[in-house]
N, C-alpha and C positions, 0 to 999 in steps of 0.2 A: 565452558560456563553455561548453568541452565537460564536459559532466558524463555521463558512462557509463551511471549508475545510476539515471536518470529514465525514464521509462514512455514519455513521448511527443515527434514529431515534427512539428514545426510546419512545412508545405510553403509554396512560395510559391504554389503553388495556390490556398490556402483550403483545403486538405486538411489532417488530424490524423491522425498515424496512433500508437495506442497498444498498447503491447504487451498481449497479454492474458494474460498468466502474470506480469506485475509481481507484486510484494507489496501495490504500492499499486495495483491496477487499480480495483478496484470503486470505492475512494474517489474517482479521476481521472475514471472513466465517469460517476460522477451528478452530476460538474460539469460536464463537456465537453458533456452531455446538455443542460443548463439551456440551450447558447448554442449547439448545432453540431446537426448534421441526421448521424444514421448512415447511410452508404451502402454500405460493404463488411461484411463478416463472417465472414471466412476463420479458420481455427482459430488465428493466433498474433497476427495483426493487425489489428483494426480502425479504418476511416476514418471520420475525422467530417468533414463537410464546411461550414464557415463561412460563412452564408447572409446577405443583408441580411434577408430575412423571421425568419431565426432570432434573430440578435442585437436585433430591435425587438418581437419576444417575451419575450428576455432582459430588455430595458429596461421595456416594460410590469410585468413582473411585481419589479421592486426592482433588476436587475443593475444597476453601473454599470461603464465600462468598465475603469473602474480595478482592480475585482473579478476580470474577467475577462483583462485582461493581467497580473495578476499569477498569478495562475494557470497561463496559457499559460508565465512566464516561470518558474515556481518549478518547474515539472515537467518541460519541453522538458528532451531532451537536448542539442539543440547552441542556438545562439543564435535569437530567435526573429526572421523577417525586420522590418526596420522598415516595410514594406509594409504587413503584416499587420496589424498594432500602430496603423497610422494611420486603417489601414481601419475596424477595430474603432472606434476614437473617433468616427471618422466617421459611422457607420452610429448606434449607440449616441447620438450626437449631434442626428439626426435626429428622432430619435420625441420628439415633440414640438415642433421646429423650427415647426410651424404647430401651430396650437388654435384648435379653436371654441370661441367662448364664445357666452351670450345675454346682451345688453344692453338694457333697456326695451322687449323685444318684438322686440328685432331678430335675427337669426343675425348673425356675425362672425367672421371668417377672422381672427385673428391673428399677427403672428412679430413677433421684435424684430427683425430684419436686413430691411430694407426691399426691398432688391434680391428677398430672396426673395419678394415679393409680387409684386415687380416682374415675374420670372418667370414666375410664376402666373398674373399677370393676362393676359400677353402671349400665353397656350399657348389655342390655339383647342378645345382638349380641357376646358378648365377654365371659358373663357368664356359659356357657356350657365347656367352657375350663380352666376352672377357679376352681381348688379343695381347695382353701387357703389362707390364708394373714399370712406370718411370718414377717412382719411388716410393717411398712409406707411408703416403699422404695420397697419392694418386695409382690409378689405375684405366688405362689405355680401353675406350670403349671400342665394340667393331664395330666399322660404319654403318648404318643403317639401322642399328639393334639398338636406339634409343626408345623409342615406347614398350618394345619387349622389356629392356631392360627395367625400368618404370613400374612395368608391370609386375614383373617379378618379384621386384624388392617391397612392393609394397605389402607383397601375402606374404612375406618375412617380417615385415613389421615393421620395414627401413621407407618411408614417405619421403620419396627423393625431392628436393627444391631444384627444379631443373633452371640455370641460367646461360642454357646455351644458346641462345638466342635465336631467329628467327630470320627465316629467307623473308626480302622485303615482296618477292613474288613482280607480277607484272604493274606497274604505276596504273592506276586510274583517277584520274580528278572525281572527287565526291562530295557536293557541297548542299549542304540540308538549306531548303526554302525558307525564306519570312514568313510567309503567307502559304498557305497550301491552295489547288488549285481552284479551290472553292474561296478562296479568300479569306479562309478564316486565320487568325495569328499567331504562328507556331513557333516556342519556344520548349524548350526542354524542363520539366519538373525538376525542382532540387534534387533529388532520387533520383532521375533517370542519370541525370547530370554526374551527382556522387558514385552511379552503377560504372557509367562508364571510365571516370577516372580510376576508380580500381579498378577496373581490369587491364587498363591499360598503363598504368603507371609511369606516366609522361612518358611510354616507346622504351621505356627501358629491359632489360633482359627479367626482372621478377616483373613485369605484368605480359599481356598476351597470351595467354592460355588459363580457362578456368569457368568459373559458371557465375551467373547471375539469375538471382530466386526472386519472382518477383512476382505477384496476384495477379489471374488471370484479370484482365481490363486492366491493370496499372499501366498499361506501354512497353510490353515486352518489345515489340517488335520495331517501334519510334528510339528504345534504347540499344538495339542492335543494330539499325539505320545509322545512330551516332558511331557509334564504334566504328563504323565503315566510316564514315568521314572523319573520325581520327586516323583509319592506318593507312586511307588511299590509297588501297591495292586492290587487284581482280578478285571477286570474292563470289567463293562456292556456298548455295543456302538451302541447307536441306529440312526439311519441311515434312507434317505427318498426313498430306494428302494432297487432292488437286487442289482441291477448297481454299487449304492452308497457301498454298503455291500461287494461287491466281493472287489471294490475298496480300502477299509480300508485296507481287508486281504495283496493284494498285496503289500500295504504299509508298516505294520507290518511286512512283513516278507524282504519287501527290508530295509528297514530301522534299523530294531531293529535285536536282537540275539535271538528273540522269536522263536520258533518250531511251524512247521504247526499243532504239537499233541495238543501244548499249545491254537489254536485258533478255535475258532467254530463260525458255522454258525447257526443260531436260523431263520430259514425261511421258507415260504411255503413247500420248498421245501427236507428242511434237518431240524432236531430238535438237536442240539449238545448245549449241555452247560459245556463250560471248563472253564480253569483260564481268558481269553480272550474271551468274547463271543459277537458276533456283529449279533445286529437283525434288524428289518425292523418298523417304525411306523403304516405301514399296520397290518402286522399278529399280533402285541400288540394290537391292535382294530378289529380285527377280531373275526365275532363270528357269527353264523347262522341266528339269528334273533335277535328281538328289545327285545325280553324280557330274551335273557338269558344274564349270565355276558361274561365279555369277559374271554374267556378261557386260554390265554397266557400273562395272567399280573400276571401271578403268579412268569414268569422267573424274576422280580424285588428281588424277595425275593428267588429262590433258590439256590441259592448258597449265600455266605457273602464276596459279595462286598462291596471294598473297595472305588469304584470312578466308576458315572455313566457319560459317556460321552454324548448329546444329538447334535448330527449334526443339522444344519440348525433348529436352535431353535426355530426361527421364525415362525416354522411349529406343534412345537409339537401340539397332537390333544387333547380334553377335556380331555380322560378317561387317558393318560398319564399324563397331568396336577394331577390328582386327587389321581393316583398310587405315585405319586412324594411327593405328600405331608404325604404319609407315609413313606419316605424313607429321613427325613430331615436329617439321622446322617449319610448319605451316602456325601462323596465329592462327587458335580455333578458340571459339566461344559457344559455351551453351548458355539455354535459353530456359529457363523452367518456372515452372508454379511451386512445383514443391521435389527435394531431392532422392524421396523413397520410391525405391523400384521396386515392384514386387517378385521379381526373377534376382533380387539383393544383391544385385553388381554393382551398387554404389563405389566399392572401392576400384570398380574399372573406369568409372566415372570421372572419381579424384586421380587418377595416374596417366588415365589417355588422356582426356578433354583438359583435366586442371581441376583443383581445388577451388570451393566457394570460393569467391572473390566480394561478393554483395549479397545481403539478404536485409529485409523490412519484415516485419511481423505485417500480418493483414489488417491487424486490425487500428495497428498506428497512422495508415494510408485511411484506416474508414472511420476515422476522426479528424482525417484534415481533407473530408470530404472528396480524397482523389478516387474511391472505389464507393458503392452503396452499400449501407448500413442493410445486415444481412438477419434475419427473423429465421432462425433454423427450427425444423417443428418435426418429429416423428409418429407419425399415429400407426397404431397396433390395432388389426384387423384381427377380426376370428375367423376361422375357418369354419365353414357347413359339414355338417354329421357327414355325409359322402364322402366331402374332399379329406376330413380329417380321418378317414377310414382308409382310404386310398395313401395317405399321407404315412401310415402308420405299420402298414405292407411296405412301401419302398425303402430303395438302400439309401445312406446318406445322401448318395448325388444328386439321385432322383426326388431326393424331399426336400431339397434347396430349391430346385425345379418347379415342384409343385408347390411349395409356400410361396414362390416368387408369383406364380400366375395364378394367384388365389381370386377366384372370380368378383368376390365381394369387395375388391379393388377398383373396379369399377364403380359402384356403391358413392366411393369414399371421392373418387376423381370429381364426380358429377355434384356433390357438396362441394368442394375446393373452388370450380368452376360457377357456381353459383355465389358462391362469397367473396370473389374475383372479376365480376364480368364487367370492369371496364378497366382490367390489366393485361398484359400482355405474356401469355401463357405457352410456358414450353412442357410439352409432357413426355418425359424421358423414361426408356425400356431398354433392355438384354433381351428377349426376345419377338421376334420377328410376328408370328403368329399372336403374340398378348398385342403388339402393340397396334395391330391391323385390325383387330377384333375390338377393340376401344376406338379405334379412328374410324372403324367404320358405326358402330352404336353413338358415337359422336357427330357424325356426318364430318370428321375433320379429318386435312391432307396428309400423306404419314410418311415421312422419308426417311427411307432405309438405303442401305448401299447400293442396293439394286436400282435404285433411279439414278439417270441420268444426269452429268452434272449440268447441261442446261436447265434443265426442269428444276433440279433440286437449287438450282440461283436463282430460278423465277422466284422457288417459293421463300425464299429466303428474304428478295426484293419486295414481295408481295407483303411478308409480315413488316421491315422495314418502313413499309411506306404507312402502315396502318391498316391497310386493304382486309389484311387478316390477322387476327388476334390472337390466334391460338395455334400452335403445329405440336403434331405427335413425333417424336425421331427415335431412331435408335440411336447407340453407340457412333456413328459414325459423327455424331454433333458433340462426342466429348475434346473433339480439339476444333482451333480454328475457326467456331462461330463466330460471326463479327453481326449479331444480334443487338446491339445497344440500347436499345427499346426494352426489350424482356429484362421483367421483374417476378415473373411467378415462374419457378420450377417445380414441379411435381412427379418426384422419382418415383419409379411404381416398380423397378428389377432393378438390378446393378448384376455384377461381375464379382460373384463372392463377399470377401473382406477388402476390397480393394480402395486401399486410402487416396492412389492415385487417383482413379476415376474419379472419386470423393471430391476431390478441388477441382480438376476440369469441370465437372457439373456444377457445382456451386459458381466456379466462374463464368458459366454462362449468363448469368444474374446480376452479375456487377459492376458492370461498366456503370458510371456515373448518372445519374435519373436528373432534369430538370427540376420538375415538381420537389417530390418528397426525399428521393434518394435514398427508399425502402425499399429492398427485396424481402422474397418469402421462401424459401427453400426447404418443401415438401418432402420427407420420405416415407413413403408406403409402406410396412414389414406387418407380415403374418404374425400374429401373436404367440408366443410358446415354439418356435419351429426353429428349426436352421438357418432361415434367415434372418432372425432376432438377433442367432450367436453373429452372425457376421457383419452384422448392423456396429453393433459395436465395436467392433475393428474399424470398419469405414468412418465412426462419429469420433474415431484418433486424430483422423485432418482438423475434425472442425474442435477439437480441442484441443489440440496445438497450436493454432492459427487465435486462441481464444474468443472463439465463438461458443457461446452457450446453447443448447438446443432443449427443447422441453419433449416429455414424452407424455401423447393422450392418448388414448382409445378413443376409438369408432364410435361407445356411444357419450363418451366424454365429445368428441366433436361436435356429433349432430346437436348436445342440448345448446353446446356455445352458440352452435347458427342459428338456435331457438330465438 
């Protein structure tokens, strides 16, 4: 039935396209978000696209399909295909269609439709994991081959509901503080609260493994701290730096009743393995060269953990992926801002780690003032007759390159910095040579990987305390900043189209503000170039998360600061 006044259009695609000036848009965005993947993000319209991996994230985390065809069908404006609508049941249908369970020591493939075993057995993809048939319903896993197995069936299209349950690993008392060590009074947010009861579903065999999505600054890591005081076992925490590592420590011990004895550092730098041990995705993949193994994937298995934690999950690297899938009777939890990977392994994400288990749209958190109200702005630079001569000779790589360090960028920084100066300003780069070249025309400190992690904590303390207002960083500040103070980011490179980087950065910015509880999140792009195209890939985050962002030019800027 045609109804005029509904927001969205159901394609036979698998494509949504909803209006984004409705009255009802935002309400329609943080559903459609629960079950559709955003791929466009044009100023009036955007496409969601109807994934199988998305709707068995949907079903993992409570949708049922019924949920979500009603939806589609309360809000569409014309009639929704019945393609569509079958599909959904179908896919929805699946997650679960097979389950492992453990029986008297055995692993066990289950489905109640026999044919589907039947299937399974017959697929020479599946057969290497396979030692058995104890009858028409079941099928005899080999020991060990449950994450492979996992893996496998899910690029068939079979999204296993694993309920074999979980080694309790070694016991550790783990109990989160009243008061942290500053004094201040520490309880859990509804939301961190609601994160951790789904994933762990009172200890039972459907929760302990899976993910939690949740905005940089909401308390990823205070909702990972919980989880450990619900499972009370020895628990491995892997992490995307020092920075990130030193940071957990500090947490753990502001937060919990844990002993500095009780926690260890596994890094470059220090080799400790305790009841608590937090290590680095680097030194787990580190190893001299291509042909030997990696030499510290061993800390998975020595000690008998009980719950592996993975920060910013969005990142783990292959050889962690593949360590993971030996450690399925381990409870593991990720940790993320947002689930797209740009190497598109999400679906090794959903079969090693677990299926969503929790997600908040960002913007529901920056109305009930737990993150800052975020002002997204992109100004469009021109290039000068030389560089756009020079720009015009190079091959595509190299003109992403040179649109990125387009000199009149600087220009643009030095206006931001004067409409800013009593904020606290981070100025974020992709390369090395742009960003030293502006720190140094700026007289300001510029930290890149190459500095020391002392030095790079000083600077870090120094902008906390207020001492210094402004830092220039590279890439290495897109995880693990614990800045709270910073309200102005201004991107001046990125990393391509990368939506990921896109929310690390913007997260920088939003931990909760005293005052006003406004950030301002700058992007820099050459006008007309290569990096305009992949501008718009990256401005997918911030249109999914529904944030609006405006586009000006350079001299549309200067006359506003007139």
């Amino acid at each position: 039935m045609y109804n005029p006044n509904n927001p969205l259009i159901v394609q036979d695609d698998h494509t949504i396209l909803v209006e984004a000036h409705h009255p009802d848009y935002e309400e329609v965005r943080d559903l459609v978000g629960r079950f559709a993947e955003l791929e466009k993000s044009p100023e009036h319209i955007h496409t969601y696209k109807v994934s199988p991996l998305s709707l068995w994230n949907a079903a993992a985390s409570g949708f049922s399909a019924e949920s979500i065809v009603e939806c589609l069908i309360n809000y569409s404006r014309y009639d929704v295909p019945q393609a569509i609508l079958a599909e959904i049941r179908s896919q929805i249908a699946r997650y679960g269609l097979v389950k492992l369970v453990a029986q008297a020591g055995q692993l066990i493939l289950m489905a109640e439709e026999p044919s589907v075993l039947v299937e399974l057995a017959n697929s020479k993809r599946v057969q290497p994991f396979i030692c058995g048939h104890l009858d028409e319903n079941q099928l005899l896993v080999e020991p060990g081959m449950r994450g492979h197995l996992k893996h496998t069936l899910i690029r068939l299209g079979f999204p296993v509901e694993d309920l074999a349950g979980y080694e309790e690993g070694q016991p550790l008392s783990v109990s989160m503080r009243s008061r942290t060590l500053g004094g201040e009074t520490l309880a859990l947010r509804d939301y961190q609260r609601e994160a951790v009861e789904a994933f762990y579903a009172r200890g039972g065999n459907q929760g302990g493994s899976g993910v939690i999505v949740l905005p940089c600054g909401a308390g990823k890591t205070i909702t990972g701290i919980a989880a450990m005081a619900k499972i009370q076992s020895a628990t491995l925490i892997l992490t995307t730096g020092i920075t990130a590592l030193r940071q957990w420590r500090a947490e753990l011990l502001d937060k919990t009743h844990l002993s500095e004895e009780q926690i260890g550092e596994y890094s470059g730098e220090v080799k400790e393995i305790k009841p608590v041990t937090i290590t680095t995705y680097q030194i787990l993949t580190h190893r001299s060269n291509l042909n030997q193994d990696f030499p510290h994937l061993h800390l998975f298995t020595d000690r008998d953990w009980g719950f592996v934690i993975y920060d910013e999950v969005h990142l783990l690297p292959a050889p962690v992926f593949r360590m993971t899938a030996e450690i399925q009777a381990k409870r593991r939890l990720g940790l993320t801002a947002t689930l797209v990977r740009e190497d598109g392994l999400e679906e090794d994400v959903f079969s090693l780690i677990g299926p969503k288990k929790y997600d908040v749209p960002w913007k529901v958190l920056e109305r009930q003032n737990w993150i800052a109200q975020a002002n997204c702005q992109e100004i469009r630079i021109p290039m000068s007759e030389h560089v756009r001569m020079n720009y015009a000779l190079a091959d595509p790589r190299k003109k992403f390159r040179i649109a990125a360090e387009n000199p009149k960028k600087l220009e643009v920084v030095q206006a931001l910095l004067a409409q800013h100066q009593s904020d606290r300003i981070l100025i974020i780069g992709q390369y090395i040579n742009q960003l030293e070249a502006i720190a140094a025309e700026l007289e300001l400190p510029v930290i890149t990987g190459k500095m020391s992690n002392p030095e790079r904590i000083r600077l870090y303390e120094d902008f906390n305390r207020g001492h210094l207002r402004r830092l220039v960083v590279s890439k290495v500040a897109n995880f693990a900043l614990d800045l709270p103070d910073a309200n102005v980011a201004i991107q001046i490179s990125g990393t391509f189209g990368s939506r990921q980087e896109e929310a690390q950065r913007l997260g920088r910015i939003l931990r909760p503000k005293a005052a006003s509880n406004v950030a301002y999140f700058y992007t820099l792009v050459t006008a007309d170039s290569r990096e305009q195209e992949f501008a718009i890939k990256r401005q997918l985050f911030l249109a999914e998360q529904g944030y609006r962002y405006t586009i000006v030019t350079k001299d549309e800027l200067e006359v506003m600061a007139q």
